[in-house]
N, CA, C and O atoms as a GROMACS GRO file, in nm:
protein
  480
    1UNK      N    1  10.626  -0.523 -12.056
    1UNK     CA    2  10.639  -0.414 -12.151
    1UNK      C    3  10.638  -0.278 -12.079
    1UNK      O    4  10.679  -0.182 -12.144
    2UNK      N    5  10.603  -0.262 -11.975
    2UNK     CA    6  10.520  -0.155 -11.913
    2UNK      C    7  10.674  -0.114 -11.815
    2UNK      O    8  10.691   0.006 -11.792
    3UNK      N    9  10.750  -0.185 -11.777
    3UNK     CA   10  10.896  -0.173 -11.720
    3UNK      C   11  10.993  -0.146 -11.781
    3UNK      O   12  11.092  -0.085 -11.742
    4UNK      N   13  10.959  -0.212 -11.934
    4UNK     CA   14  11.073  -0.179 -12.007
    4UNK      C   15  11.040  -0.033 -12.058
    4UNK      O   16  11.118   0.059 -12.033
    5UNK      N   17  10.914  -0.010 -12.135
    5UNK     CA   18  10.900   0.171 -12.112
    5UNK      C   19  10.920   0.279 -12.034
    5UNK      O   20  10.945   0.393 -12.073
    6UNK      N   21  10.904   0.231 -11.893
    6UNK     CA   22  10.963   0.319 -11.800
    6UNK      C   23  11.117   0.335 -11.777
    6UNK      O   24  11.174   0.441 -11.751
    7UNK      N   25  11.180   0.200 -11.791
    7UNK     CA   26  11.316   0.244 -11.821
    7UNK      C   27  11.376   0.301 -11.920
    7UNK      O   28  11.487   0.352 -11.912
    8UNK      N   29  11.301   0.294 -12.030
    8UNK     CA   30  11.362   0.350 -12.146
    8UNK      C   31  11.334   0.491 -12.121
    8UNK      O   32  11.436   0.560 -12.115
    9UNK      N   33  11.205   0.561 -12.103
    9UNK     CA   34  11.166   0.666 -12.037
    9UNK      C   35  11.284   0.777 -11.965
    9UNK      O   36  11.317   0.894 -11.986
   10UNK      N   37  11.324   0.673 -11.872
   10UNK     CA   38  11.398   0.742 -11.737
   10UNK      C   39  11.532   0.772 -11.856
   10UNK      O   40  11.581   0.885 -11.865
   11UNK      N   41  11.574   0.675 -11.929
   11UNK     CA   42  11.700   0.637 -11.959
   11UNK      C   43  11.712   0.827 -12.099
   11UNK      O   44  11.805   0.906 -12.109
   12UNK      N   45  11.591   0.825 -12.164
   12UNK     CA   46  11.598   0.927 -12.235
   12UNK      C   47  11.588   1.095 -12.226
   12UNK      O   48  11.614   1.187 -12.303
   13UNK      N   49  11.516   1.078 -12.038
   13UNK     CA   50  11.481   1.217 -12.006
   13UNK      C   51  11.667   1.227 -11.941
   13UNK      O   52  11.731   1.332 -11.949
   14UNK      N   53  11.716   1.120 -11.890
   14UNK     CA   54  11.898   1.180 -11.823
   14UNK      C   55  11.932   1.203 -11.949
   14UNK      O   56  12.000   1.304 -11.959
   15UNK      N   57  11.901   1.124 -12.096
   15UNK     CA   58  12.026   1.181 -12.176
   15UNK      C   59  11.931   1.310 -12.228
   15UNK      O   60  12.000   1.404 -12.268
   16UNK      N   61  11.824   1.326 -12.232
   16UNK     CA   62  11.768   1.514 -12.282
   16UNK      C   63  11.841   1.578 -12.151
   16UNK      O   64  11.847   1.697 -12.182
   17UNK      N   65  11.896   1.565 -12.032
   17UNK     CA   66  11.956   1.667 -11.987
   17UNK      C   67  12.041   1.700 -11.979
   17UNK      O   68  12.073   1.800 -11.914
   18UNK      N   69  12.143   1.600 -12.070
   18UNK     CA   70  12.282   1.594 -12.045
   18UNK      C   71  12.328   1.734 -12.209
   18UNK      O   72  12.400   1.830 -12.235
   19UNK      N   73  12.203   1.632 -12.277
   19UNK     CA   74  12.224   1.671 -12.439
   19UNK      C   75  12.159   1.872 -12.422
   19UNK      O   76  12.196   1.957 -12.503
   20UNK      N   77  12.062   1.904 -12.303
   20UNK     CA   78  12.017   1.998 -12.348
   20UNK      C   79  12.133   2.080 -12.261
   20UNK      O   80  12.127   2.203 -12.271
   21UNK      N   81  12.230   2.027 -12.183
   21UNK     CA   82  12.312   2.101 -12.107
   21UNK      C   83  12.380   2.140 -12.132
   21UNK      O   84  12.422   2.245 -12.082
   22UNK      N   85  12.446   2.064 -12.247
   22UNK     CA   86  12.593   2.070 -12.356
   22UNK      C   87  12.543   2.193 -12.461
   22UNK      O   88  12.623   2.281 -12.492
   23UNK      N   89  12.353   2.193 -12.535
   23UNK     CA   90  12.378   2.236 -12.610
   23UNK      C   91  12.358   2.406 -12.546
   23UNK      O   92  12.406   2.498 -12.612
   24UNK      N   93  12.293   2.432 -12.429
   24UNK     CA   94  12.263   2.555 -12.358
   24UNK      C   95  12.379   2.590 -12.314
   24UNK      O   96  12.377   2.710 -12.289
   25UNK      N   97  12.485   2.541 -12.290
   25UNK     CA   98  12.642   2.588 -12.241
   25UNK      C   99  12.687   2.629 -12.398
   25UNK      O  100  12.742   2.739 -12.406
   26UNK      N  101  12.670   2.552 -12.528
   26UNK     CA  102  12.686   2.627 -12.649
   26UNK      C  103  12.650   2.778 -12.680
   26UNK      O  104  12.720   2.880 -12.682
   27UNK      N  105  12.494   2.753 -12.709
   27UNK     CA  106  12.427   2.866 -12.723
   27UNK      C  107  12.352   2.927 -12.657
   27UNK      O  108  12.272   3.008 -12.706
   28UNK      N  109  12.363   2.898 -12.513
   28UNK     CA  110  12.252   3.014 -12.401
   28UNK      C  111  12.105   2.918 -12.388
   28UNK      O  112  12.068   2.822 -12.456
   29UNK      N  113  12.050   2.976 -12.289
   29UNK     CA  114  11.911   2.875 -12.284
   29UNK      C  115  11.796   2.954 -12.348
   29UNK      O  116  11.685   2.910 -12.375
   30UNK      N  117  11.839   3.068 -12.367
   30UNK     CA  118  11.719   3.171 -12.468
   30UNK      C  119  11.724   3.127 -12.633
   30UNK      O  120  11.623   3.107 -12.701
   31UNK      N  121  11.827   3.118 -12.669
   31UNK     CA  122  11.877   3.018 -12.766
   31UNK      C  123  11.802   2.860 -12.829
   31UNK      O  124  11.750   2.823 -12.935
   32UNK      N  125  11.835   2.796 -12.691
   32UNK     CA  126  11.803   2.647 -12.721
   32UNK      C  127  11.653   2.640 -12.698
   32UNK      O  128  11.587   2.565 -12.771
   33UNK      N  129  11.596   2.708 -12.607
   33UNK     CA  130  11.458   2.726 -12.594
   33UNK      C  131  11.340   2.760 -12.715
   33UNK      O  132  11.232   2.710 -12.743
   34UNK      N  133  11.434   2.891 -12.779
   34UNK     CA  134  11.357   2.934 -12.948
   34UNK      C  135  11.378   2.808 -13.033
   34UNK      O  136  11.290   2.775 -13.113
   35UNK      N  137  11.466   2.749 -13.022
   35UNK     CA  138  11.525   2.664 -13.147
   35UNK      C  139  11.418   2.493 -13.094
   35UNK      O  140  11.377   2.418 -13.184
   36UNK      N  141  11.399   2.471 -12.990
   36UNK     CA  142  11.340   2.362 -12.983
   36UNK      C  143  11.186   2.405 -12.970
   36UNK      O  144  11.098   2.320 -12.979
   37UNK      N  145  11.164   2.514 -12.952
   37UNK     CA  146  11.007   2.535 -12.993
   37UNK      C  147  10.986   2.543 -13.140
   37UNK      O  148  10.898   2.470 -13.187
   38UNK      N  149  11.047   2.615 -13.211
   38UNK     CA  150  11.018   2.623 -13.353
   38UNK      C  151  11.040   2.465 -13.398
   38UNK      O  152  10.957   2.432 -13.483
   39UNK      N  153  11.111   2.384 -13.370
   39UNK     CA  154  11.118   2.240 -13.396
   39UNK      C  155  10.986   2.188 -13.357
   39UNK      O  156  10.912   2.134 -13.440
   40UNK      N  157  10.950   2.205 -13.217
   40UNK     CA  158  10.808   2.156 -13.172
   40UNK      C  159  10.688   2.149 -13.251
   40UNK      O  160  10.629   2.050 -13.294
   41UNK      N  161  10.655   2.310 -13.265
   41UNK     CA  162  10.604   2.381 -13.356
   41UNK      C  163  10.548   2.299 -13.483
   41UNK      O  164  10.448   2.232 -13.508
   42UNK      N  165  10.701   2.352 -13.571
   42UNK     CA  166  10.700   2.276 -13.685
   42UNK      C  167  10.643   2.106 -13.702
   42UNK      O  168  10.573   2.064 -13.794
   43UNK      N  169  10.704   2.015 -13.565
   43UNK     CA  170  10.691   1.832 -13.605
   43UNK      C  171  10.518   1.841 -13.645
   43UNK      O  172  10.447   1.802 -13.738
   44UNK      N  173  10.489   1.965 -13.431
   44UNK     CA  174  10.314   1.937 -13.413
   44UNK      C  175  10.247   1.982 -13.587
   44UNK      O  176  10.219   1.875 -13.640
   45UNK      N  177  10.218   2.093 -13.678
   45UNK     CA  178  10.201   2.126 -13.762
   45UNK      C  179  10.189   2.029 -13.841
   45UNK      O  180  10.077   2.017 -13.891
   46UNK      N  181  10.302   1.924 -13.882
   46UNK     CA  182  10.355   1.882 -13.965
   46UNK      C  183  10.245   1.694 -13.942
   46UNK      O  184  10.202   1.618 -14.028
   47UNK      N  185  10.237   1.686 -13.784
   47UNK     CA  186  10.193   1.563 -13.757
   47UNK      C  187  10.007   1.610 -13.781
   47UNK      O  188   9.913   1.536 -13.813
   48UNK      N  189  10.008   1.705 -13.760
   48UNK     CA  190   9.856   1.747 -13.800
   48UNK      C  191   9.785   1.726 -13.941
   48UNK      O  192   9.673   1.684 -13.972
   49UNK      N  193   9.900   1.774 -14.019
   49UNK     CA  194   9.821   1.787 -14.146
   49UNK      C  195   9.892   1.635 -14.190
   49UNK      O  196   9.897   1.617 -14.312
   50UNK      N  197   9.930   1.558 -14.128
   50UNK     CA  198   9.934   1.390 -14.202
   50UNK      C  199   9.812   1.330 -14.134
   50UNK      O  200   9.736   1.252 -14.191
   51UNK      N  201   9.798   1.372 -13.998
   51UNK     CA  202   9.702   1.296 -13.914
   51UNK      C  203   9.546   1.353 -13.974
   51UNK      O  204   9.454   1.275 -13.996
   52UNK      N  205   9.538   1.479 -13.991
   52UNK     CA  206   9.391   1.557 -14.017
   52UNK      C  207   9.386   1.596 -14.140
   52UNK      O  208   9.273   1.595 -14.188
   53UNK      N  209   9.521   1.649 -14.247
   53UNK     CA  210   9.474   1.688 -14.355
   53UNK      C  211   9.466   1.847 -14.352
   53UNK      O  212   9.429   1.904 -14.454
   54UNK      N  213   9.494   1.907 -14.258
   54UNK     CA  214   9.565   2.061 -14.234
   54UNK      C  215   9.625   2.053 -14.172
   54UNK      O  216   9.644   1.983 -14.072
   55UNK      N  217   9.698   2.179 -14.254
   55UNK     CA  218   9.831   2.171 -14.096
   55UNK      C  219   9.776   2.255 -13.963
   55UNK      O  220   9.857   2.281 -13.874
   56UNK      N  221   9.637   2.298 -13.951
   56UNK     CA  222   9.638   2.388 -13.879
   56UNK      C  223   9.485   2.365 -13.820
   56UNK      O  224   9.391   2.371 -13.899
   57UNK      N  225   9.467   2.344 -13.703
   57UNK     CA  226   9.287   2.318 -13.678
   57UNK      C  227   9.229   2.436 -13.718
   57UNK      O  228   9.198   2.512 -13.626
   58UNK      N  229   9.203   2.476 -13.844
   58UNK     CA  230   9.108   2.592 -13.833
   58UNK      C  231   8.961   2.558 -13.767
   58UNK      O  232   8.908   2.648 -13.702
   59UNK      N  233   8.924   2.489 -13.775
   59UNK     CA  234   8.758   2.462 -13.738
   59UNK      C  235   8.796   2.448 -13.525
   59UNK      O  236   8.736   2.383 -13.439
   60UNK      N  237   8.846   2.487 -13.521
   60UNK     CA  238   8.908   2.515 -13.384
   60UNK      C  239   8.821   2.650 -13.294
   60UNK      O  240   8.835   2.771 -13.311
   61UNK      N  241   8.735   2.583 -13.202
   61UNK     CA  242   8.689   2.724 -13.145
   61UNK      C  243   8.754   2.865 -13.045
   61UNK      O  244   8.821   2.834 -12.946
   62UNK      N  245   8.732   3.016 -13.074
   62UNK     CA  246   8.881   3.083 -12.996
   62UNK      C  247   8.847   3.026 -12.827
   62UNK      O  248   8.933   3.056 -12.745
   63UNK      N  249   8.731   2.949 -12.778
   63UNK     CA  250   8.748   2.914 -12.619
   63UNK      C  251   8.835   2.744 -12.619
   63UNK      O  252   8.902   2.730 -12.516
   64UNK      N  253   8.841   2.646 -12.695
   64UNK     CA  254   8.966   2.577 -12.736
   64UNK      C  255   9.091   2.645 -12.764
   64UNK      O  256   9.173   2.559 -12.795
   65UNK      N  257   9.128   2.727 -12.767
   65UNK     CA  258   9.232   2.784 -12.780
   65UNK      C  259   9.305   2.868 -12.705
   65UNK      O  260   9.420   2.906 -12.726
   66UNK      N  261   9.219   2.902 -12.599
   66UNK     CA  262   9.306   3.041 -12.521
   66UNK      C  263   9.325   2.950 -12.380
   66UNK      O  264   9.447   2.941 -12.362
   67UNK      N  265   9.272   2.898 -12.303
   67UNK     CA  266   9.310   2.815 -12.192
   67UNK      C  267   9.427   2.711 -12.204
   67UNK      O  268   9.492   2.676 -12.106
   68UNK      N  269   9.448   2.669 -12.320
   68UNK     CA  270   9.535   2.515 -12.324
   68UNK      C  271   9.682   2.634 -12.414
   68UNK      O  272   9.803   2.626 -12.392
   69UNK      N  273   9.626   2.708 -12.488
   69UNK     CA  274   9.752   2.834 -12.560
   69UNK      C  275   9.822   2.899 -12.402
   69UNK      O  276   9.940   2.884 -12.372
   70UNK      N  277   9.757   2.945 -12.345
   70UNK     CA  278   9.795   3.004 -12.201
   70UNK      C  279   9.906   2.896 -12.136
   70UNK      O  280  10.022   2.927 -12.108
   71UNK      N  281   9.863   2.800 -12.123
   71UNK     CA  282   9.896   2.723 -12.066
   71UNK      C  283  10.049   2.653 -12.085
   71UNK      O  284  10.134   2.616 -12.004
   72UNK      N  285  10.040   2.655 -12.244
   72UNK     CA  286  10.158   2.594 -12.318
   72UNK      C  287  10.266   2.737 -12.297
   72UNK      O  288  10.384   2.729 -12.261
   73UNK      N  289  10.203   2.845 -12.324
   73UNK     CA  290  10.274   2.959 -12.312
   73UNK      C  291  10.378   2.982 -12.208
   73UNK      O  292  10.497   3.014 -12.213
   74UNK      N  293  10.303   2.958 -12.124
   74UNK     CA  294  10.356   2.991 -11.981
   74UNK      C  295  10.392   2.839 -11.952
   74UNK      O  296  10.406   2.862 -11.832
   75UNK      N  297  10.415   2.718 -11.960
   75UNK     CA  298  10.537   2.644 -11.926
   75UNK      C  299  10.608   2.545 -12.054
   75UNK      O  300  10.671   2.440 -12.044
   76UNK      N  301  10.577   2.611 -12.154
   76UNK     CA  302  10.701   2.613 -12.259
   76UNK      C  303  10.805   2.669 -12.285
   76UNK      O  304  10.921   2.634 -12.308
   77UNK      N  305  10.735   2.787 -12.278
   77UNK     CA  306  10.832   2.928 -12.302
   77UNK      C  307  10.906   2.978 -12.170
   77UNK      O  308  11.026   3.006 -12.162
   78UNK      N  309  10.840   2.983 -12.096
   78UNK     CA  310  10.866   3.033 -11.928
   78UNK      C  311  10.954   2.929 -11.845
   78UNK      O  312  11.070   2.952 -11.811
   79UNK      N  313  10.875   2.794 -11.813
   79UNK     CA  314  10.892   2.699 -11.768
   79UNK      C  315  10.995   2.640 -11.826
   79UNK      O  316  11.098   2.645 -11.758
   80UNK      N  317  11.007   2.570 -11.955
   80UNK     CA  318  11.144   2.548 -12.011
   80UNK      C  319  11.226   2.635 -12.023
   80UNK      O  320  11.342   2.597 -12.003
   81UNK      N  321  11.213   2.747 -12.049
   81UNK     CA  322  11.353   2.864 -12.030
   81UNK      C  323  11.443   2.847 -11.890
   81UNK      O  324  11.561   2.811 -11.881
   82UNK      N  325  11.340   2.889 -11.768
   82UNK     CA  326  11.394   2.855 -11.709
   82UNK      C  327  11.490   2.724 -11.634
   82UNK      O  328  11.594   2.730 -11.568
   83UNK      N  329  11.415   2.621 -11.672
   83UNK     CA  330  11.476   2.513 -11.662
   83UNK      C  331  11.614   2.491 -11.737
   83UNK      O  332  11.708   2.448 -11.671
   84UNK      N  333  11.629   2.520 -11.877
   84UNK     CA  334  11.742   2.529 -11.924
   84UNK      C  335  11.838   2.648 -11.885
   84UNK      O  336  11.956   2.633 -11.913
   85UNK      N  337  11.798   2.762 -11.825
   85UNK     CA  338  11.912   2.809 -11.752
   85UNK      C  339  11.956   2.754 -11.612
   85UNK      O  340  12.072   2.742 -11.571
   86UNK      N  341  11.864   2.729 -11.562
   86UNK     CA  342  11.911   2.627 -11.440
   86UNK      C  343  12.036   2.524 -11.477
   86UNK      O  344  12.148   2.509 -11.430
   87UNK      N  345  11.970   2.465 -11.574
   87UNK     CA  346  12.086   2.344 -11.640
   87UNK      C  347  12.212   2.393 -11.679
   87UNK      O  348  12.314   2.332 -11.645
   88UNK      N  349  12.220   2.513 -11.759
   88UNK     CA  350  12.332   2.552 -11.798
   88UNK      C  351  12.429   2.593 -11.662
   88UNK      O  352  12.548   2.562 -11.670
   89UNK      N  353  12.388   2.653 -11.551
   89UNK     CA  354  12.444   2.756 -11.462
   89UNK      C  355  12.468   2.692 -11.346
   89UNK      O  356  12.560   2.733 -11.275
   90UNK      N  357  12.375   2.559 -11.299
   90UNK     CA  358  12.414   2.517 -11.204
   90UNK      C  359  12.415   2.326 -11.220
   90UNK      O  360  12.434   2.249 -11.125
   91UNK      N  361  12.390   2.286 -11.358
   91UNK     CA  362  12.401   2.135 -11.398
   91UNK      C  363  12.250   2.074 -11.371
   91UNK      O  364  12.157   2.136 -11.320
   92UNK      N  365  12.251   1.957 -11.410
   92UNK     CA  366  12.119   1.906 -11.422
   92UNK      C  367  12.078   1.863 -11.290
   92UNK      O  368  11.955   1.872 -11.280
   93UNK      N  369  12.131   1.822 -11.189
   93UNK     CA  370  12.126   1.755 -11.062
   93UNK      C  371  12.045   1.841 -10.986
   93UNK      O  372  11.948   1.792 -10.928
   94UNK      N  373  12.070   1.967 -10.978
   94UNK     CA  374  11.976   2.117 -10.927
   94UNK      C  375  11.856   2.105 -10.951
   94UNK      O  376  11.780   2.083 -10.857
   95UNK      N  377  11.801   2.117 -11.093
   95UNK     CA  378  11.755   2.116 -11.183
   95UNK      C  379  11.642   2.015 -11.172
   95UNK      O  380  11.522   2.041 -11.168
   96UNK      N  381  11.713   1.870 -11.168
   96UNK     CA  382  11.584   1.781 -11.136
   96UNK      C  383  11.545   1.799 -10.976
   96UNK      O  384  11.424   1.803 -10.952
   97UNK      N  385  11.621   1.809 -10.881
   97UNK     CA  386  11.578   1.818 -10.780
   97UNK      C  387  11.448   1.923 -10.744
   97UNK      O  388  11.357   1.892 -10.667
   98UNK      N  389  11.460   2.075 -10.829
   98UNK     CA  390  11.357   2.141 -10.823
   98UNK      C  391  11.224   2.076 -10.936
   98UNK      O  392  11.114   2.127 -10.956
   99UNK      N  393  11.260   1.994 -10.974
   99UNK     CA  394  11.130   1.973 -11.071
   99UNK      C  395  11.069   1.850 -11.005
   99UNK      O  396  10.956   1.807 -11.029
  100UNK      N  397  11.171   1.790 -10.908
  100UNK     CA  398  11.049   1.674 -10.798
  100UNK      C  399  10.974   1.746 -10.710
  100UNK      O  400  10.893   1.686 -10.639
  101UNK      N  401  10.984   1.839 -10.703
  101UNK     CA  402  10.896   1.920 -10.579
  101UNK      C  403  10.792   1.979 -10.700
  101UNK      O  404  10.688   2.032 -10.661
  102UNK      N  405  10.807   1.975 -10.787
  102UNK     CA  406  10.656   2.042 -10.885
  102UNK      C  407  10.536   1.984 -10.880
  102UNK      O  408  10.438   2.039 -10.931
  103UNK      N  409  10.529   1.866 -10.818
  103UNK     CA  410  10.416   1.826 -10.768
  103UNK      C  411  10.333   1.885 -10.678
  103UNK      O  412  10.222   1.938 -10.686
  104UNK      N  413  10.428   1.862 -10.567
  104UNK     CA  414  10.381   1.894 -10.409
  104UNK      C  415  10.347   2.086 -10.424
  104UNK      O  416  10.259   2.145 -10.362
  105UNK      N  417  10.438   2.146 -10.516
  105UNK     CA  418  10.392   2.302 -10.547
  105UNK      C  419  10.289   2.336 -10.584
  105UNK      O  420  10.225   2.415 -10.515
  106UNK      N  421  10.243   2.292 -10.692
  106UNK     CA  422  10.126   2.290 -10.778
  106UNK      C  423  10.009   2.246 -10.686
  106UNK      O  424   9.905   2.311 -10.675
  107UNK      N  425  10.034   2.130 -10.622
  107UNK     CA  426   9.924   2.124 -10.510
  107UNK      C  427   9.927   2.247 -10.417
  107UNK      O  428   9.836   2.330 -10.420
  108UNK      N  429  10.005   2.253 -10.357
  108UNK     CA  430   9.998   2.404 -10.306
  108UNK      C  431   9.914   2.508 -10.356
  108UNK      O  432   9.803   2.540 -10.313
  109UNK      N  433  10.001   2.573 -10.483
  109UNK     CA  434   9.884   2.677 -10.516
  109UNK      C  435   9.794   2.639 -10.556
  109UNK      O  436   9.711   2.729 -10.547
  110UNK      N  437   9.739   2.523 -10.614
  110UNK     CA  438   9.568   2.526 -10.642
  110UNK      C  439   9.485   2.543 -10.519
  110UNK      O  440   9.374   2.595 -10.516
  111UNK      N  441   9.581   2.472 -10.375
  111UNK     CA  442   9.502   2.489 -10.271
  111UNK      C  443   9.493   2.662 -10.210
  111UNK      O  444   9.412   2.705 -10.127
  112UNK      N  445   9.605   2.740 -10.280
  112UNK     CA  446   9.559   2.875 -10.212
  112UNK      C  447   9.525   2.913 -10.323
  112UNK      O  448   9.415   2.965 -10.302
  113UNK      N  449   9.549   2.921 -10.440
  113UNK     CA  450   9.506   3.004 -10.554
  113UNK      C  451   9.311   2.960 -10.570
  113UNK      O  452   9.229   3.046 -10.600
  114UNK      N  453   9.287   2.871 -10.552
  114UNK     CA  454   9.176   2.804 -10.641
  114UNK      C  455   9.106   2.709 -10.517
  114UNK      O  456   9.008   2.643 -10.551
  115UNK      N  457   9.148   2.700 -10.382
  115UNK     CA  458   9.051   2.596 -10.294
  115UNK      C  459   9.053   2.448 -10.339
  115UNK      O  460   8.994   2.356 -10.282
  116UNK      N  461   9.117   2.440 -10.434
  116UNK     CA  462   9.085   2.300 -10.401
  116UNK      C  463   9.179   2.236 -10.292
  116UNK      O  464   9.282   2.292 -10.255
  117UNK      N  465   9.134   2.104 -10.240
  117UNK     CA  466   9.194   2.037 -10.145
  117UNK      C  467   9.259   1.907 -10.256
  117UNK      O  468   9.218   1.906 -10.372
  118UNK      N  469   9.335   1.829 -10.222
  118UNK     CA  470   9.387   1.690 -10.231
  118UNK      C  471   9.370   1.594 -10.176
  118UNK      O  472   9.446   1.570 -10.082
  119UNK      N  473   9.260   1.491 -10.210
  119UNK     CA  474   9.197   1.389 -10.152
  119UNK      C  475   9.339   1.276 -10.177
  119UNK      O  476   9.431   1.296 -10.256
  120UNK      N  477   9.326   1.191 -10.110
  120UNK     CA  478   9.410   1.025 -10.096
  120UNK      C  479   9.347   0.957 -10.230
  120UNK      O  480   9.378   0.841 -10.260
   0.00000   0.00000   0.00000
């Protein structure tokens, strides 16, 4: 089961780049970026108040909220923008190639931003 999810996996993130390439060559990646967050938005909202019974965590504390909000901020909005102009301007092949090195980056700056090291 665990093979066949990963292929299905692999098989759905090539067609989100094919599908988000076609539709960012339509309408721009500032475009497709607003339009699939407000979709996001809306499902998360929508899966909340079936799952909890609001659509909205009010009983939510503001230190739950500003670290993981930051976070989404800056590689939803930022992070997918850019990625979909990448896609539009230079094709998806670019595109994934810079997002296999997001590992090895991120290790990077935590090790200069923040000290930590990367154990085995």
């Amino acid at each position: 089961m665990g093979e066949i999810a990963a292929l299905l996996t692999s098989v759905f993130w090539a067609f989100s780049s094919i599908v988000h390439i076609f539709a960012g060559r339509r309408v721009g990646a500032g475009v497709l970026n607003r339009a699939r967050l407000l979709f996001a938005v809306l499902w998360i909202l929508l899966t909340h108040w079936i799952l909890q019974g609001t659509p909205f965590p009010f009983h939510a504390t503001p230190d739950r909220w500003f670290w993981p909000g930051l976070s989404r901020a800056v590689g939803m909005v930022v992070g997918d923008w850019l990625l979909f102009y990448a896609y539009v301007t230079t094709f998806a092949s670019i595109g994934r190639l810079i997002m296999a090195n997001l590992p090895m980056l991120s290790a990077l700056m935590a090790w200069i931003s923040l000290g930590e090291i990367l154990r085995p």
